[in-house]
N, C-alpha and C positions, 0 to 999 in steps of 0.2 A: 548710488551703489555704496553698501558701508563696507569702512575698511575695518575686517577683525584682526586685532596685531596681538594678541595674548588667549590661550586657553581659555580663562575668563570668560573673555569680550565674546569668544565663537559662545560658547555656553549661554551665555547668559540673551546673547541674540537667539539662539536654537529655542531654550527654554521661552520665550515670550510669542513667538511665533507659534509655537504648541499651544499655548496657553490658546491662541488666537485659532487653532484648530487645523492650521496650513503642513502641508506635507513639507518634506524636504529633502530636494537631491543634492550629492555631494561629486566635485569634481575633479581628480587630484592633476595638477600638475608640478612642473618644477620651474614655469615661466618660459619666457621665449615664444609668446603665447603667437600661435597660427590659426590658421581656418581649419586645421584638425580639431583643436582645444573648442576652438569656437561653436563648431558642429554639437560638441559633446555638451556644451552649454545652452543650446538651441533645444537639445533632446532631453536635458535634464527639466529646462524649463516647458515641455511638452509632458514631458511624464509629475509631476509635482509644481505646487503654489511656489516652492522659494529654490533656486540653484545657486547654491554656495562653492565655485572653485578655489581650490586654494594653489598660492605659489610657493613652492618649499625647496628649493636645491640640496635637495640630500647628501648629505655628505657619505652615507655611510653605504652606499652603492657605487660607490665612486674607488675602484685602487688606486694606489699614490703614482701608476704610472698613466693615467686616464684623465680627461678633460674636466675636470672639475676644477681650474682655475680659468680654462679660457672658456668657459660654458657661457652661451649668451643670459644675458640678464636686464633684458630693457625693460626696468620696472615700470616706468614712465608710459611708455609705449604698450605694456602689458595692458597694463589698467586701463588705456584709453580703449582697446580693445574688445574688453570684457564689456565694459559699460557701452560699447557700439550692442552690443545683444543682449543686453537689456540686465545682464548680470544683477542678483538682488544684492549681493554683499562677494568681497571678495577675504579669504582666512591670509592672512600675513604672518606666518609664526617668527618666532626667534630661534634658530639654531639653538641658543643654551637653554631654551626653555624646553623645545626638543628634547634634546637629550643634556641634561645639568650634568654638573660633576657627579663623579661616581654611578653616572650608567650604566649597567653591566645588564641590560635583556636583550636576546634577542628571538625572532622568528623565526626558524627553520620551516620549509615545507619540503618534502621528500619528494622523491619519485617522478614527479612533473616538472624539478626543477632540476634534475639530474642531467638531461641531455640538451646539446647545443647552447645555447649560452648557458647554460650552468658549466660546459666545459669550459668554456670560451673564456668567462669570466665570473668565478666561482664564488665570487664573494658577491654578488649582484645580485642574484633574488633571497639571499637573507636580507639585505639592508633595504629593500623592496616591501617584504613581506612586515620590518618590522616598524618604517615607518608609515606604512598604509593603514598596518592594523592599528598602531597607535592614533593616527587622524581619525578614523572611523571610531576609536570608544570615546574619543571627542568629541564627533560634532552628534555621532549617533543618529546618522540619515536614515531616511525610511529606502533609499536607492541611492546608489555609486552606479559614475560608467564611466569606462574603459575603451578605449579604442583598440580596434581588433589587430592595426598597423602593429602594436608589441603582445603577437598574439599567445605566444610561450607565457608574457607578464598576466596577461588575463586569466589565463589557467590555471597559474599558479593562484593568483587573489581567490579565483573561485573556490578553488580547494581549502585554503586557510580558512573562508570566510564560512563553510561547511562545518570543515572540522573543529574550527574554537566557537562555531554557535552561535557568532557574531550579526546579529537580528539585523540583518541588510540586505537589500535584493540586487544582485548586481546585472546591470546590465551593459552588451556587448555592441560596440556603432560602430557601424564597416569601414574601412580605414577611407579616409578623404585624400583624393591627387589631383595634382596640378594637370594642368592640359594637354602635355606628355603623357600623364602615367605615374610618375613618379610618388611617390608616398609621401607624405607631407610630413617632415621632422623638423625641430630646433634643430638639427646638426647639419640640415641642410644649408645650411647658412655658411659652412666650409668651402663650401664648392666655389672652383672657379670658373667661369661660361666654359673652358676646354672639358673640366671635370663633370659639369653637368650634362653635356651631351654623353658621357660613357654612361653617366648615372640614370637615364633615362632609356636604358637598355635595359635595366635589371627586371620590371615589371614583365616586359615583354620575355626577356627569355624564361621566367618562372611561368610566364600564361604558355609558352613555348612546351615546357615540362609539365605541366597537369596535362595538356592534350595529349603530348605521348600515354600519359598512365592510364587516361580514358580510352587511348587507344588496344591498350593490350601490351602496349611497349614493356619490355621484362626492366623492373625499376630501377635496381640497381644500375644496367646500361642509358640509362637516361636520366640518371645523374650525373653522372661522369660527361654525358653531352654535354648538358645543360652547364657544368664547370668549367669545362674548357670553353664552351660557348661567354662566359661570362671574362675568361680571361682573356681569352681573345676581343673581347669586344673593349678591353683597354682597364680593365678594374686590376687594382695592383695586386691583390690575393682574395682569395675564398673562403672564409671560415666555416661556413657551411653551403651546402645546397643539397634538400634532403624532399623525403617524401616522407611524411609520418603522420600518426593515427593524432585527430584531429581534438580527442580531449586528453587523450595522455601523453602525446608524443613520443611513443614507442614506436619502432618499428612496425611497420603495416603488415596485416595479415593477408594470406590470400583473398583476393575474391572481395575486399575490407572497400567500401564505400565512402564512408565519413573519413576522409583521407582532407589531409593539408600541406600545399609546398610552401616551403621555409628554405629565408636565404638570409646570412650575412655578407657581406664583404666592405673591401676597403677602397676607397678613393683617394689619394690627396689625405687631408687630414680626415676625411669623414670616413667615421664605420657605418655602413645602412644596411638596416633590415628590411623585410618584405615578404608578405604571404600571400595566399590565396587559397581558396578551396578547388580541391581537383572537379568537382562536381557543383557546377553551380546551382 
């Protein structure tokens, strides 16, 4: 597995590989690498000749009151990971190469990223949007994928990636959980065994709430269940827990099909998300 640690190096590995006539998927992460990352490495490598993930802890998604200093970071460990699946090259940037002095761009994407975490944490899919789109006119893959576990973040990349033109096909891999249920995150790594059995309630009450909506149940009152069900079952607060239209995430319409439940909350130190589709 090569390591690329410079704009460069990724370039000039992309450009030779071309030359060689080899497809290439591209897999972003920010490290803390899991069997989630891993999956999306297995399917990059099933859909194209070369899967280049990279590890990049963004700073710029991160507010100065949020974990971006105790974020796990086992680079060591990352990498032995990756090359367990056969990883062809792994992108290593440098933060200042990132963004050097005198930065001043960013990506905005409207409307998709308005609701729920964009309330929650409003500065998040700019600094999302603008360190994706920068990796992608880097390595310039033929396909990106995304895991559907941050499925508001896939929405939005698909939009940007639409609307600036950006020649990459992105594709979407059903979120990977542990044997509970539970959704597989670097942030899961907060939890303590007490914190984990509340945490493995969350899948269950959101699969709890799409069967109400499939039922007929009136939505609005089976949210409100499905929150109190959450609080009661030991999770400290609920930033969300919602029913919404499953490419725009707007509220659902009557009689609306392509529907999707979305949930934040809080444990201990971990915030965890988790979706599903009401309709499988």
């Amino acid at each position: 597995m090569r390591k690329l640690e410079s704009i460069a190096a990724l370039r000039a590995f992309v450009q030779d590989n071309r030359k060689a006539g080899k497809t290439i998927s591209f897999v972003p992460t920010m490290g803390a690498i899991h069997e989630g990352h891993m999956e999306l490495v297995r399917q990059g490598l099933a859909k194209s000749d070369i899967c280049i993930p990279y590890i990049f802890l963004n700073p710029k998604q991160f507010a100065p009151t949020e974990d971006l200093g105790s974020y796990p970071q086992p680079l060591d460990a990352d990498l032995e990971r990756l090359k367990a699946v056969n990883s062809t090259a792994v992108y290593l940037p440098r933060a200042d190469e990132i963004y050097p002095d005198g930065f001043a761009t960013s990506v905005k994407v409207s409307n998709v990223s308005g609701p729920l975490e964009g309330e929650c944490r409003p500065h998040f899919f700019e600094g999302v949007a603008t360190v994706v789109s920068k990796m992608l006119i880097q390595c310039q893959p033929d396909i990106a994928l995304f895991g559907e576990k941050d499925f508001q973040q896939l929405q939005v990349i698909k939009r940007m990636v639409k609307d600036l033109n950006i020649p990459v096909e992105i594709f979407s891999v059903p979120t990977v959980r542990d044997s509970e249920g539970l959704a597989l995150s670097s942030r899961n790594a907060y939890l303590t065994d007490d914190q984990y059995q509340i945490a493995i309630q969350l899948n269950k009450i959101l699969a709890h709430l799409a069967g109400d909506v499939r039922l007929g149940k009136d939505v609005a009152a089976a949210e409100k269940e499905a929150e109190e069900s959450l609080l009661n079952a030991g999770f400290a607060s609920v930033d969300y827990v919602t029913v919404r239209d499953a490419n725009t995430l707007a509220l659902p319409l009557k009689g609306q099909k392509d529907l999707r439940v979305l949930a934040a909350v809080r444990v201990g130190k971990a915030r965890l998300i988790d979706n599903m589709p009401v309709w499988q």
